[in-house]
Structure formats: C-alpha cells, structure tokens
C-alpha positions as CSV (number, residue, x, y, z in Angstrom):
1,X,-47.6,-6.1,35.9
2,X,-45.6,-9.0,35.0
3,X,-47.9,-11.9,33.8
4,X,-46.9,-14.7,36.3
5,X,-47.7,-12.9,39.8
6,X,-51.4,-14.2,40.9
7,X,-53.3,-11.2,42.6
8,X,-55.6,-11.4,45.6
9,X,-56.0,-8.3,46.6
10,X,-56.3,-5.3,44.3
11,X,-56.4,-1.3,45.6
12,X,-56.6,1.8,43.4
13,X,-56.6,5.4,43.7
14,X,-56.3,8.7,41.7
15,X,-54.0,11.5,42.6
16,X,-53.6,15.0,41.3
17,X,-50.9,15.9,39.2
18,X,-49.4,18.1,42.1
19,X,-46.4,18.2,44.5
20,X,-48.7,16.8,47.5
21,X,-49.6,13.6,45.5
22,X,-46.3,12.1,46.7
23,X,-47.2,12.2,50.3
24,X,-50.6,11.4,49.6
25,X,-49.7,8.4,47.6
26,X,-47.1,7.2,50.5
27,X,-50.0,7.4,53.3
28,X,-52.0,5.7,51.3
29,X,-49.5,2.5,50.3
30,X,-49.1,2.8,54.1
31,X,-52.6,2.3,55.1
32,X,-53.5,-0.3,52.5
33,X,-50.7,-2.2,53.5
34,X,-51.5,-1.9,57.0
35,X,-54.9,-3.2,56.3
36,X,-53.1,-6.3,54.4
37,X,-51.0,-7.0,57.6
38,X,-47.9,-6.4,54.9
39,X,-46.2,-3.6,57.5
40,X,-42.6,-5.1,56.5
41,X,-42.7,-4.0,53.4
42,X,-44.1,-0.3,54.4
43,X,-40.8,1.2,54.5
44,X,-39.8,0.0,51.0
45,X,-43.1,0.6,49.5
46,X,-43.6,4.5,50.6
47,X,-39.6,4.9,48.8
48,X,-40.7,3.2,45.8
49,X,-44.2,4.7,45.7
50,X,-43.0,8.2,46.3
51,X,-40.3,8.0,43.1
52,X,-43.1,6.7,40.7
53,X,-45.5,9.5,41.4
54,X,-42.7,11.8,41.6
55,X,-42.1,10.3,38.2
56,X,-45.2,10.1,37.1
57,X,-46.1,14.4,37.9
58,X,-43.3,15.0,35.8
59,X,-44.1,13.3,33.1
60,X,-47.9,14.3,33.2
61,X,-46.9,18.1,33.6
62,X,-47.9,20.5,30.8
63,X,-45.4,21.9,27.9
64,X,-44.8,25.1,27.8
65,X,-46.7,25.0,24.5
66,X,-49.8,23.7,26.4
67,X,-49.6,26.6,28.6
68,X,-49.4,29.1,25.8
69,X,-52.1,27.9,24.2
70,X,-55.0,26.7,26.7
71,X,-53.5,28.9,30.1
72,X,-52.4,27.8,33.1
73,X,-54.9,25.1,33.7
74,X,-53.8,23.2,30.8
75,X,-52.8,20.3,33.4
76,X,-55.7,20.8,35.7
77,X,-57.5,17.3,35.0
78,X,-54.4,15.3,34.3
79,X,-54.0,13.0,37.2
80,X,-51.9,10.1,38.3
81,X,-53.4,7.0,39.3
82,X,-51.3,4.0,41.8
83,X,-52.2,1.2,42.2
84,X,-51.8,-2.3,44.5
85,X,-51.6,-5.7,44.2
86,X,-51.5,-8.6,47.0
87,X,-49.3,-10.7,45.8
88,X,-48.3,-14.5,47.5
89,X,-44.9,-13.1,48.7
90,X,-45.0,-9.5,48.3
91,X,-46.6,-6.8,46.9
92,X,-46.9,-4.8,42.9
93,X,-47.0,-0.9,43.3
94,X,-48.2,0.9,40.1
95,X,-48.0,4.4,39.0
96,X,-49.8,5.7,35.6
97,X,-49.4,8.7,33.9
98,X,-50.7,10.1,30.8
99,X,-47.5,10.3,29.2
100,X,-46.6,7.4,26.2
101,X,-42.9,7.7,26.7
102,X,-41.2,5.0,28.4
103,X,-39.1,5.2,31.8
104,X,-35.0,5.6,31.6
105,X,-32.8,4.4,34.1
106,X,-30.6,7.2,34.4
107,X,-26.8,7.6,36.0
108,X,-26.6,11.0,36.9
109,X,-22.9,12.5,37.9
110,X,-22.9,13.3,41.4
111,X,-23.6,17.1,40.5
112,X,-26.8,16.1,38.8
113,X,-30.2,17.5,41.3
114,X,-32.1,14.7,40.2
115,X,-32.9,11.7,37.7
116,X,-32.3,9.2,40.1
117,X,-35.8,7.9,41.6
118,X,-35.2,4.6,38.8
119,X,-32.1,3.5,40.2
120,X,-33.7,3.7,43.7
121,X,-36.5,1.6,42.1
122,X,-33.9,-0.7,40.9
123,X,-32.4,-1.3,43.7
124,X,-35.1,-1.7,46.3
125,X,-37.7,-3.1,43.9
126,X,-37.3,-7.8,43.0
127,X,-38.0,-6.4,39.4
128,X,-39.5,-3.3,38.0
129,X,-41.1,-2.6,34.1
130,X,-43.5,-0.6,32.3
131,X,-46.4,-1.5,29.9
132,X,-48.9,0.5,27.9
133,X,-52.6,0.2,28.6
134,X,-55.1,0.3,26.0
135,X,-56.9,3.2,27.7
136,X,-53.1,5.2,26.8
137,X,-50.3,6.6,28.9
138,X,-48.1,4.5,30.5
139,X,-47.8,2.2,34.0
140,X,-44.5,2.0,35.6
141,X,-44.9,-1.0,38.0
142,X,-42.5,-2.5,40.8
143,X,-42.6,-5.9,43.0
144,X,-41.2,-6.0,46.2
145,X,-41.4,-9.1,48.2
146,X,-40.8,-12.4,46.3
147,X,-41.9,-13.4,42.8
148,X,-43.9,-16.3,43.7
C-alpha cells in the first residue's frame, strides 16, 4: 500500500485457492463496504477485487511438477488472502498470493481469452502497485476513491 494513504479501518480475510474465491471475495468487499457506508464504490471494488483474486489463483496454482511429485493436493493449503483499508477518500483493496513474481500489465490482441484483469485495474483503479512482504509472496494492491 502506498506509504502516504492514512488508514482507519482495516478488514482481512483468507480465501482458498479455488474458482469460488472470486465470488466469495466480491460478497465480501460488498459487505465490508456496506458496513463502512462506502456503497459508491461497491460497484468498482467487486470489478477490481474479482481480477486480483482471479489473479492471485493463478498465480498460486500448482506446476505441473508439483503435481507430479506431491499429487493432486499439492495446492490444497495455498490460499489467497484480500484485504481492506478505509481510507479518507476511498478505499485500498489487496490481494496476496504466494507467488514472488511481480504483476504485468498485458495488451492482449483481441483474439487473446484472457490477460486482461490489469488493464481493467488500471483503468478503474486512482493507482494500483505491488510490494513484497516479509512473510513472502506478493500483494497486488489498488486505491479507488481519492488519494488523500
């Protein structure tokens, strides 16, 4: 999270690295922002939200290698965690995987299936980043609402 946004309200919560994490993850932004009174930025925030996990599952989902050689529960315990932070004028969504690789904003042709949920974050999102915790992996974080 970028260094200059003041907090007051901080929400977490850990998801499974599966396919139903991305609705999970958008009812929950919903009702924390709900409970906030920050319903304008709902809409917005269950778009963003939903490409970060997305994101996020993908980049926490097991090699083939992984599979070979500890079967198909090699991903079981991975997980994704989001998080949320009150901000003055808006909001910080958060999305960490397990995965040290940073994010790429991507320009797919208009054949490509996917590799687009960053330039949906760019474009909704005030400003967008990564950083690498301590603890490892990686958080891919987004502010909407202004940066005061």
């Amino acid at each position: 999270m970028t260094a200059n946004l003041l907090t007051t309200r901080q929400n977490y919560t850990e998801l499974p690295v599966h396919p139903t994490a991305v609705s999970l993850a958008r009812r929950h932004v919903a009702q924390v922002l709900t409970d906030w009174d920050r319903d304008a930025l709902i809409d917005d925030a269950r778009l963003v939200i939903s490409e970060l996990v997305t994101n996020g599952i993908k980049a926490s989902d097991p090699s083939d290698d992984e599979i070979e050689a500890y079967g198909t529960l090699a991903g079981a315990y991975r997980r994704v965690r989001i998080g949320l932070h009150q901000t003055a004028g808006g909001v910080v969504l958060e999305a960490w995987d397990c995965n040290r690789c940073p994010p790429r904003l991507c320009r797919p042709d208009a054949e490509a299936v996917g590799g687009r949920g960053l330039l949906v974050v760019d474009t909704v999102a005030t400003q967008w980043g990564y950083r690498w915790p301590k603890t490892g992996g990686k958080i891919v974080w987004a502010l909407l609402g202004d940066a005061s």
